[in-house]
N, C-alpha and C positions, 0 to 999 in steps of 0.2 A: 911380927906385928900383929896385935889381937884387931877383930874384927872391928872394937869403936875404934880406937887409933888411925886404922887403914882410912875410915870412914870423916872421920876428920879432917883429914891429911886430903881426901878427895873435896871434901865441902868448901876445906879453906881454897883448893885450886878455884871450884867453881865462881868462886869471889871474884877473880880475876880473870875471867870468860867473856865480861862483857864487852864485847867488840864494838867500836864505834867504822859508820862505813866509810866516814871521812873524818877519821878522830885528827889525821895530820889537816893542816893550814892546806886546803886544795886554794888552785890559784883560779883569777878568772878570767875569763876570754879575753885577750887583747880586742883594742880598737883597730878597723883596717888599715889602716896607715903605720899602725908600729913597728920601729925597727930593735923589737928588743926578743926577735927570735932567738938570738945567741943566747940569754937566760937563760929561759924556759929549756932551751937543750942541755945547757949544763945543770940546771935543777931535774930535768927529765934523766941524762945520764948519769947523775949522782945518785938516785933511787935506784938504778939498774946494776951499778956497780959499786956505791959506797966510798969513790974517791971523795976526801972533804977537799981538795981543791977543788974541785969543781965546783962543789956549794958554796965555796969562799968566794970564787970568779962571779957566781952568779948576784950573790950580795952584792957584791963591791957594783956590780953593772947597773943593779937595781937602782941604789945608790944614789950613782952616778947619774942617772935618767931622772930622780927626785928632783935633783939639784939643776941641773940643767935645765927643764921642764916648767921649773915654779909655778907661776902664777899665766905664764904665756899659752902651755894647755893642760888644762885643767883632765882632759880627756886622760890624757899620757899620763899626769901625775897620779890619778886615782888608780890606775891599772898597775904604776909600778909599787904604789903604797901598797896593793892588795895582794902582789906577789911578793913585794920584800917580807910581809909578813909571811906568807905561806913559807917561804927560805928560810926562817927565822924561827918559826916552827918546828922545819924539819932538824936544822943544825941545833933547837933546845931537848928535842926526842931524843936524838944521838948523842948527846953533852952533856944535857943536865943542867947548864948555865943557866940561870933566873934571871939575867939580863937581858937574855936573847928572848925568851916568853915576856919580859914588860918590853920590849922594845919591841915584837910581835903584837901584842895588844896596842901599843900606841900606834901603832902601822895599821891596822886593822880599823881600830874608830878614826883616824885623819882619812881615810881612804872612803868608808861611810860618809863622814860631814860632807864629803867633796861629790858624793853619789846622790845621783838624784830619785825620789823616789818611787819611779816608775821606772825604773832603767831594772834590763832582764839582768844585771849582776849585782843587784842591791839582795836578792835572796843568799846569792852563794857568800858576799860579802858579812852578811849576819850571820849565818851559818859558820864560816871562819872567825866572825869574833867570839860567838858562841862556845867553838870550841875551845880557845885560847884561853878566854873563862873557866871555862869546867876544869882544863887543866890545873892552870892556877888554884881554883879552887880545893881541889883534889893536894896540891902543894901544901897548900896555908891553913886551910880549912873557914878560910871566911867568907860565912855566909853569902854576902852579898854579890860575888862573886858567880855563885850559885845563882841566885836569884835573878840575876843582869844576863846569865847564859840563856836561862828560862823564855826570858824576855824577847831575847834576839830570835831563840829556836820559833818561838810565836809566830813573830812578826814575819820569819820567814815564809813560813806556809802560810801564813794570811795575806800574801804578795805572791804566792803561785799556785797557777792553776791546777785543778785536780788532776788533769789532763799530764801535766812534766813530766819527764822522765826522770826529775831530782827532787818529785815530791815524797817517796818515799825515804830517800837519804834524808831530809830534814824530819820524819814524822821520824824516825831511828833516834834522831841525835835527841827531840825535846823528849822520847821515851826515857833515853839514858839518859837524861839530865833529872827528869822527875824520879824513875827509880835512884838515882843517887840522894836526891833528898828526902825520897822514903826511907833509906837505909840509915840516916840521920836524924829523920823526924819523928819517924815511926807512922805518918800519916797515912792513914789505909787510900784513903784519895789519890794522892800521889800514886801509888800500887795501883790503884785503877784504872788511872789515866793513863800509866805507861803501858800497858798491858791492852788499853784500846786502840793506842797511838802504834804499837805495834803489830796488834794485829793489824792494823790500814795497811801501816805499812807493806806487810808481806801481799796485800791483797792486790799492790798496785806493782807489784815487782814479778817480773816476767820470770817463769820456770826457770828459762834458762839464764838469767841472769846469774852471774859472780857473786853477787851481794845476797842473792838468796839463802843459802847455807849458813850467813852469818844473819841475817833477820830469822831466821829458824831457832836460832840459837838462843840469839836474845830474847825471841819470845819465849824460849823455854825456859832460861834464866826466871824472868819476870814470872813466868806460873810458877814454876818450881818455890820460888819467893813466897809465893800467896798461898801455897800448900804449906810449905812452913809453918807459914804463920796462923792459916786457917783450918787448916787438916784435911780439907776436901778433896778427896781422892782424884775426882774430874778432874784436878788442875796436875796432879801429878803424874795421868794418864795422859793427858795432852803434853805436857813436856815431853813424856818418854817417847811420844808420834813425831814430836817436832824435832828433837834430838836425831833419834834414825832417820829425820828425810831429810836431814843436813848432810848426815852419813851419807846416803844414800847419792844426795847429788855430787860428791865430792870426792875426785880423784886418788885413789890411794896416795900419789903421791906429794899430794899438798901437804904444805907448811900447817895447814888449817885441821887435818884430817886427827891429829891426835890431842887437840884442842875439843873438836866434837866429840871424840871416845871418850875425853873425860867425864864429859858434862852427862854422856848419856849413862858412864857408869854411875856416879856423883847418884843422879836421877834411880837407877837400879838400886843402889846400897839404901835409899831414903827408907 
């Protein structure tokens, strides 16, 4: 393989580097009184081990708690609308089905109408329609899909305090949503904002957190991007820092760890 080819072949990976920290439909905290723990454990042991009856059990329960529930509490119904979407999510990641992602999105904004909005899971709520959006969007390629993810990612962090511990997860998701419509629009703005949104993000995200290695990452994506396009060295030396302390915090033996190697070779080869 000559040296552009190899270099290629690493750039197109880095395409697909951009990790989202909650790109799946996360679910949101039940109300105290729910009895719809048996879900959540079959959605929880379906992530662990990958049986789809378990995700089927957990739908179907979801479901059923919809119907049940109607209009008598309102509390219950918004909780199972915001988990059947999140199930619906996971089962369209794993599938591929396009009914499961619009039937995820419909689950998603009834679950919104129904939330009020001051309530502490109207952020994580918009943040899951959010993502369901970019998804689809990423499908179809229509705009306004985009656009409405944009909106949600917004709203979110302008309903949570600086203070969250899920303020960083949301300033992640409206990054990757803006760099996706830089890479469509061409809008240097877009590139800028994600690249500020990101940087917050890392600033509020504890060392040792999980999620840091992959905010490392995206923000080195998003420079990397703006070196590209601008040539300024600074941006491709800061990638190549943020790349190694993604390395650096991450176990050799992560799923994640030869995702970082790329990005950091991708970044070397430039």
């Amino acid at each position: 393989m000559s040296e552009d080819t190899e270099r290629s072949s690493l750039q197109e990976d880095s395409s697909r580097l951009d990790l989202g920290l909650d790109s799946d439909i996360g679910p949101v905290d039940p109300p105290q009184d729910t009895q719809d723990d048996s879900a959540e454990s079959l959605h929880e042991r379906y992530e662990q081990h990958g049986n789809l009856e378990d995700l089927e059990r957990c739908i179907t329960i979801y479901r059923q708690e919809i119907r049940s529930a109607g209009d008598d509490d309102l509390q219950k119904t918004c909780y199972a609308l915001h988990n059947l979407g999140a199930a619906l999510g996971t089962r369209f990641e794993h599938l591929g089905q396009m009914n499961d992602l619009e039937e995820c999105i419909t689950s998603c904004r009834r679950a919104l109408e129904l939330t009020l909005e001051g309530s502490p899971g109207m952020p994580t709520g918009l943040n899951n329609l959010g993502n369901a959006l970019l998804t689809r969007y990423k499908s179809s390629g229509n705009s306004v899909d985009l656009q409405d993810a944009i909106i949600h990612y917004t709203h979110a962090i302008e309903l949570t305090p600086e203070s969250s511990p899920d303020m960083h997860k949301w300033l992640n998701s409206l990054g990757n949503a803006l760099l996706t419509r830089y890479e469509s629009s061409g809008n240097s703005v877009d590139l800028q904002d994600a690249i500020i949104h990101r940087t917050h993000a890392i600033e509020l995200t504890p060392e040792s957190s999980p999620y840091m290695p992959i905010q490392l990452n995206n923000l080195g994506l998003a420079l990397l991007t703006r070196y590209n396009s601008s040539g300024n060295s600074v941006d491709l030396q800061d990638a190549i820092i943020h790349y190694t302390h993604a390395i650096e915090l991450t176990p050799e033996s992560s799923p994640y760890m030869l995702t970082w190697l790329s990005s950091l070779g991708n970044a070397l080869l430039t």
